[in-house]
Residue frames as qw, qx, qy, qz and C-alpha x, y, z in Angstrom:
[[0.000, 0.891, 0.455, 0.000, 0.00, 0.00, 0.00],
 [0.300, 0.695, 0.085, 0.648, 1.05, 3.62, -1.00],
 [0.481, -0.700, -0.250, 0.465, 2.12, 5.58, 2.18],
 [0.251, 0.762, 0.057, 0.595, 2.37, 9.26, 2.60],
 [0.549, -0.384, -0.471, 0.574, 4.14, 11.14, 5.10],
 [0.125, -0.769, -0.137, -0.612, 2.75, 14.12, 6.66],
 [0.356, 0.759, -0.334, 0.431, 4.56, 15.42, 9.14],
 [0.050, -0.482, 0.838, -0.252, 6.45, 12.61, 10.32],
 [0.694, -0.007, 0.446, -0.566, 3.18, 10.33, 10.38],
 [0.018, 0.035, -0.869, -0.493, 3.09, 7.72, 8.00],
 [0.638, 0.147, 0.528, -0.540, -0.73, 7.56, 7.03],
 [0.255, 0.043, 0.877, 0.406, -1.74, 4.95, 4.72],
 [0.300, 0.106, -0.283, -0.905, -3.48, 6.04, 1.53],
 [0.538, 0.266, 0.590, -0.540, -7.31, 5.21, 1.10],
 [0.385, 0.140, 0.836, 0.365, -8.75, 2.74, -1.51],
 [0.208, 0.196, -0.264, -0.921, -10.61, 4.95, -3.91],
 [0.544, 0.350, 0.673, -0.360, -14.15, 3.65, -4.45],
 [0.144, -0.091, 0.649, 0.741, -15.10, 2.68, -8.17],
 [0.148, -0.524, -0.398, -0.739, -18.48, 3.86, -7.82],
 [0.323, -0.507, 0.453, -0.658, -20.94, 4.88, -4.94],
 [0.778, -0.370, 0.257, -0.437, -21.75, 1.56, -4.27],
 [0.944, 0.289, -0.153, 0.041, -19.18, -0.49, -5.80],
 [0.631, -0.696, 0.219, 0.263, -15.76, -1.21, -3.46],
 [0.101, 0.822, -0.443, -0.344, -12.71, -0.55, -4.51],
 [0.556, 0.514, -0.608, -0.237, -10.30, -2.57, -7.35],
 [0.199, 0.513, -0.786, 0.282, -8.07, -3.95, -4.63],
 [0.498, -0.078, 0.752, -0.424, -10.97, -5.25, -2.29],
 [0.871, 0.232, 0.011, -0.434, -13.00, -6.80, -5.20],
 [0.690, 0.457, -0.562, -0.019, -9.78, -8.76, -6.18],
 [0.230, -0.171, 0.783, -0.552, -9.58, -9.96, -1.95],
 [0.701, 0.138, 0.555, -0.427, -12.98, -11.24, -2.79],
 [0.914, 0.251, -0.232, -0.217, -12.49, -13.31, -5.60],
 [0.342, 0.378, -0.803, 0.310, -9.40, -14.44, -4.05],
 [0.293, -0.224, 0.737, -0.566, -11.18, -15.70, -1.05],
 [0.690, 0.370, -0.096, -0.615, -14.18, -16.66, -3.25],
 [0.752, 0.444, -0.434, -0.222, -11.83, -18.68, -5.41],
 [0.041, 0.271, -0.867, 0.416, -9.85, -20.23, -2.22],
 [0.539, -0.052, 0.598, -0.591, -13.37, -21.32, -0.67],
 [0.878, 0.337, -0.066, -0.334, -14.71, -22.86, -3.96],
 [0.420, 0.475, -0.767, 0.097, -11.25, -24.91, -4.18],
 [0.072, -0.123, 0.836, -0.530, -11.24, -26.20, -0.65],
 [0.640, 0.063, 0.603, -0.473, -15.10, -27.45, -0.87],
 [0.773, 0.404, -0.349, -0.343, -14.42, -28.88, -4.30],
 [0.371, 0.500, -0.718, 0.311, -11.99, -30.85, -2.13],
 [0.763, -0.424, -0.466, -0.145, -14.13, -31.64, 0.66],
 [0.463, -0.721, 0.420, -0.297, -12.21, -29.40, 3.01],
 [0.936, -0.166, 0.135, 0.280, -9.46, -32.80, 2.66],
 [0.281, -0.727, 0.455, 0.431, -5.81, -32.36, 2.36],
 [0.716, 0.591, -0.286, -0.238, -5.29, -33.72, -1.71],
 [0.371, 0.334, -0.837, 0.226, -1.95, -35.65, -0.10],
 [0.202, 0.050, -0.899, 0.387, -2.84, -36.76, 3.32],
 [0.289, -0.447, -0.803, -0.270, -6.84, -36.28, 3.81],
 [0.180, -0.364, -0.594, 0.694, -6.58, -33.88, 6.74],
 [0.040, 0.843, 0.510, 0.166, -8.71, -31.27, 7.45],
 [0.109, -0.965, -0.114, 0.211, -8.05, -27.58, 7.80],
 [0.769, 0.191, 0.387, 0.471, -6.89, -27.01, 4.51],
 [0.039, 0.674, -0.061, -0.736, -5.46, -24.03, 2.77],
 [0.686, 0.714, 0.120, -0.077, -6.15, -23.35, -1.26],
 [0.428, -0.568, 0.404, 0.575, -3.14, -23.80, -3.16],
 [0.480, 0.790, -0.077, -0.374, -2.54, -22.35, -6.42],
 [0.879, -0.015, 0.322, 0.350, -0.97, -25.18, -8.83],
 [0.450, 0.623, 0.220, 0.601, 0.19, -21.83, -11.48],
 [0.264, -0.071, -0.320, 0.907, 1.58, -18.95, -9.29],
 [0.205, 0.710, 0.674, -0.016, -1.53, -16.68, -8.93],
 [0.010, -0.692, 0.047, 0.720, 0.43, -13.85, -10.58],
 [0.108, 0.108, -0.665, -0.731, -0.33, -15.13, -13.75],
 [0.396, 0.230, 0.150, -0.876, -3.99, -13.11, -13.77],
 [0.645, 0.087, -0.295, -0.700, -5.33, -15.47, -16.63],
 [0.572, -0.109, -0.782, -0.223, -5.19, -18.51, -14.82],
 [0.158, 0.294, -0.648, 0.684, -5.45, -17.03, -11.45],
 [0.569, 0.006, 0.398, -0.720, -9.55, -17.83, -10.56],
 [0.707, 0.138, -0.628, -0.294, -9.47, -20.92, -12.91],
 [0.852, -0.382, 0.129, -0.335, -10.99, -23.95, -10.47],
 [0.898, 0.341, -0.195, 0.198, -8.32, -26.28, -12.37],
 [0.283, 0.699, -0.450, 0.478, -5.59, -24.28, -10.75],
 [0.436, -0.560, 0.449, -0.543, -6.34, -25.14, -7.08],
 [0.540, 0.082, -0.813, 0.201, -5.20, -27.97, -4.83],
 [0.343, -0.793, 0.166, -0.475, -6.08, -28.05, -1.22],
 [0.542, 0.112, -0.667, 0.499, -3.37, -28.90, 0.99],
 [0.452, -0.836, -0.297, -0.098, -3.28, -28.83, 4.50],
 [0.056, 0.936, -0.348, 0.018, -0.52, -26.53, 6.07],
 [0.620, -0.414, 0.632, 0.208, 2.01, -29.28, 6.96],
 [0.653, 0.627, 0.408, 0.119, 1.38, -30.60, 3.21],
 [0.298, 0.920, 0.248, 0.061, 1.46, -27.35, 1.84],
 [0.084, 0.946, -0.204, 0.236, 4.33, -25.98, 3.19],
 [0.333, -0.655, 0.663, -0.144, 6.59, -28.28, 5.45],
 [0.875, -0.062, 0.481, 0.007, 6.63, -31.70, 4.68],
 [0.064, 0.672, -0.578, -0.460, 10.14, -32.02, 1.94],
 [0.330, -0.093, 0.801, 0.492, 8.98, -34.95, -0.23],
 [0.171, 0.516, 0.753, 0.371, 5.70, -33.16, -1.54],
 [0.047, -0.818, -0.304, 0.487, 5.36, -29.60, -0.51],
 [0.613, 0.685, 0.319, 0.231, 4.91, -27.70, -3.60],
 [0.214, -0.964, 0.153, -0.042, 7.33, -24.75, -1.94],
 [0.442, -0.649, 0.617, 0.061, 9.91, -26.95, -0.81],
 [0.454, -0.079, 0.858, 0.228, 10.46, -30.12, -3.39],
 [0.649, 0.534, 0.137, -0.523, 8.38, -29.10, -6.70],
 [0.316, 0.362, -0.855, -0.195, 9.98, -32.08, -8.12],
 [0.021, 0.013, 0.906, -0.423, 8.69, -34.04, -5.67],
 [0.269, 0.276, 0.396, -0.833, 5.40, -32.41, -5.75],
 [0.639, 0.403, -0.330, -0.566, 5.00, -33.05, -9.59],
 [0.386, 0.085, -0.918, -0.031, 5.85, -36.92, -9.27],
 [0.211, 0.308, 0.814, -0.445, 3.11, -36.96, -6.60],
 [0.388, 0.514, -0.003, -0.765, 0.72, -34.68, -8.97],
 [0.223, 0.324, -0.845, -0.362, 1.71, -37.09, -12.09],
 [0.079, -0.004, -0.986, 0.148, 1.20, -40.37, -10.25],
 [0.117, 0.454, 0.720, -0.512, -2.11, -39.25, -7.98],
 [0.323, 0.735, 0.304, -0.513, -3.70, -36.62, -10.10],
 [0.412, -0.095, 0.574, 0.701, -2.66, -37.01, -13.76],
 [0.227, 0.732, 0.529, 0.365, -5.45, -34.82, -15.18],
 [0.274, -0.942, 0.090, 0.174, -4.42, -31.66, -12.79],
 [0.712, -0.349, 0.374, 0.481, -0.84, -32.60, -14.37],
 [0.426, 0.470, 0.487, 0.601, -1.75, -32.32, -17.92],
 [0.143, 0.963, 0.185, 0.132, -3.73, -29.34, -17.42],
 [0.326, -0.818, 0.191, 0.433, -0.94, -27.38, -15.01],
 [0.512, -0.385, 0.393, 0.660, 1.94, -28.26, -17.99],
 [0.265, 0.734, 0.492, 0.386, -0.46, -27.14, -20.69],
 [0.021, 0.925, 0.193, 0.325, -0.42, -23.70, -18.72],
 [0.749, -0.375, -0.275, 0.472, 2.59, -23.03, -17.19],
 [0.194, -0.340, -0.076, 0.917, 3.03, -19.28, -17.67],
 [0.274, 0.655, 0.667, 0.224, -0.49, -18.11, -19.57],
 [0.142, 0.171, 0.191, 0.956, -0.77, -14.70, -21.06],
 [0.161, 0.657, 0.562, -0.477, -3.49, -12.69, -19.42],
 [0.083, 0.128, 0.366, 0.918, -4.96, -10.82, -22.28],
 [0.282, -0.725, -0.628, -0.018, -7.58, -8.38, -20.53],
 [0.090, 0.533, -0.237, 0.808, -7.90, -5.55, -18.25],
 [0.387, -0.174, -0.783, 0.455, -7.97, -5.49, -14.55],
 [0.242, -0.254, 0.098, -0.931, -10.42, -3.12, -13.31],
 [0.339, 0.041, 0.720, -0.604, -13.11, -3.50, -11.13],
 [0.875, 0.182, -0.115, -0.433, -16.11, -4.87, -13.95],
 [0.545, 0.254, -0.796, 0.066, -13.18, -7.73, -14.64],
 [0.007, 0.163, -0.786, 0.596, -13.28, -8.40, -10.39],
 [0.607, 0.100, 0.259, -0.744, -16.97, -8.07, -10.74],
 [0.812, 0.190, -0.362, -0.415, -17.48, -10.86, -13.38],
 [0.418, 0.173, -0.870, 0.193, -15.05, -13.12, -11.67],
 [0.218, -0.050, 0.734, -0.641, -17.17, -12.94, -8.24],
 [0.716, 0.151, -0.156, -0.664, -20.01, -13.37, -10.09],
 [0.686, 0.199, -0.700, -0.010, -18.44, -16.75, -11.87],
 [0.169, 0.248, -0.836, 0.460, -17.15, -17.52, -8.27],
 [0.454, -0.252, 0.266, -0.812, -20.46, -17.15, -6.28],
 [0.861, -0.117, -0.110, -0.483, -22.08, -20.19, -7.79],
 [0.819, 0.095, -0.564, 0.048, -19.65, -22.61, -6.34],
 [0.095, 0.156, -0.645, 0.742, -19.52, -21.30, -2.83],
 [0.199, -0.559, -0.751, 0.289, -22.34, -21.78, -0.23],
 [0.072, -0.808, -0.408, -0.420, -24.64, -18.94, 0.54],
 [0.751, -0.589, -0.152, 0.255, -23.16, -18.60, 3.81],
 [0.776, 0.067, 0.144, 0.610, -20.15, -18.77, 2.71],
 [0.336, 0.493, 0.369, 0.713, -20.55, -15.90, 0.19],
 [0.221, -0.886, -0.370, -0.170, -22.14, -13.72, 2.66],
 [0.738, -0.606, 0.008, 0.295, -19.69, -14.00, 4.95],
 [0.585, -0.051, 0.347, 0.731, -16.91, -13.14, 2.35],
 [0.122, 0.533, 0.445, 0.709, -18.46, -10.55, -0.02],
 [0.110, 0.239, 0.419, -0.869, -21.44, -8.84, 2.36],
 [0.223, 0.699, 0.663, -0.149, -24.98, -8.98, 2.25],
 [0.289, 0.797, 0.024, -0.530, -25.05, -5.31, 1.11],
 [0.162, 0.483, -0.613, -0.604, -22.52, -6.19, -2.35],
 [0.341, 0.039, 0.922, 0.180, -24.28, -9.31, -2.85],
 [0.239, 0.489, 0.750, -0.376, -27.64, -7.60, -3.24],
 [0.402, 0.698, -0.030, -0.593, -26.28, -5.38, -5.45],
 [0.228, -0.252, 0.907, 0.247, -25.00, -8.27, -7.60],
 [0.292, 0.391, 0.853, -0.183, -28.32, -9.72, -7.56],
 [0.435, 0.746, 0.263, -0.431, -30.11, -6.48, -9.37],
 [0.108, 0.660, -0.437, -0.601, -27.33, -6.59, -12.06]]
C-alpha cells in the first residue's frame, strides 16, 4: 500500500471507491481471491489432496500472478498446512519435483492441465467490472453462507439487481 508522510506520520493512503456503491479494485480482487480459495477447498471436501486432513489451505498449482489462470478452479489444490508448506517430499514450496511426481502419479489430469499452462498470457484488463465478473463466476460454487460471509450482504444484493 502507497504511504504518505505528513509530518512525520506515516498515514496509509485510502482505496478509492469505483463507484458509490461499488468497493474498490483492490478489495473486489480480496474477494475473488477468497471466493476462489473457498470454492477450491469445498471442491476438495475441506481434505488435504496428499494426506486427507482437514483444515486445509487453497493452493494455487500456477503462481496466482499469472492473472489469466489465477480464478481458474483447475488451478487449485487443497493442501493442509504441513502438506502445503513443510513436509520435503511433496510440498509444492519446498520439493516441486517431488510435488509433480506426486501430482503425475495421484492426479494425472491436474498434471496435464498445469503443464499445458505453465506461464499463460493474461490478455484483458484489470479493473473493477473484470473483479466483478469473476465474483459473479465464483459465487455459484460457494455456499450462501459462505458468500455472505466473504463478499457482504449489502454487495451481494447489489449483484443480484445486475
Amino acid at each position: 500500500m502507497r504511504q504518505h508522510l505528513r509530518k512525520g506520520i506515516q498515514l496509509a493512503k485510502r482505496r478509492k471507491r469505483t463507484s458509490k456503491n461499488i468497493p474498490a479494485k483492490g478489495r473486489l480482487r480480496d474477494m475473488a481471491d477468497r471466493l476462489w480459495s473457498r470454492a477450491v477447498r469445498d471442491d476438495w471436501a475441506n481434505r488435504c489432496a496428499v494426506c486427507g486432513k482437514g483444515n486445509v489451505e487453497a493452493h494455487h498449482l500456477v503462481p496466482r500472478q499469472f492473472e489469466a489462470t489465477r480464478y481458474n478452479l483447475l488451478n487449485g489444490v487443497s493442501l493442509c498446512p504441513s502438506c502445503h508448506k513443510f513436509n520435503p517430499d511433496v510440498s509444492p514450496h519446498l520439493n516441486a519435483s517431488g510435488w509433480m511426481d506426486w501430482l503425475r502419479y495421484e492426479h494425472p489430469i491436474l498434471a496435464k492441465w498445469y503443464t499445458s499452462n505453465p506461464r499463460p498470457e493474461f490478455h484483458g484488463t484489470k479493473n473493477a467490472a473484470y473483479y466483478v465478473a469473476q465474483i459473479q463466476r465464483l459465487r455459484q460454487y460457494v455456499d450462501e453462507d459462505d458468500a455472505e460471509k466473504i463478499i457482504g450482504i449489502k454487495f451481494i444484493s447489489l449483484l443480484k439487481e445486475t
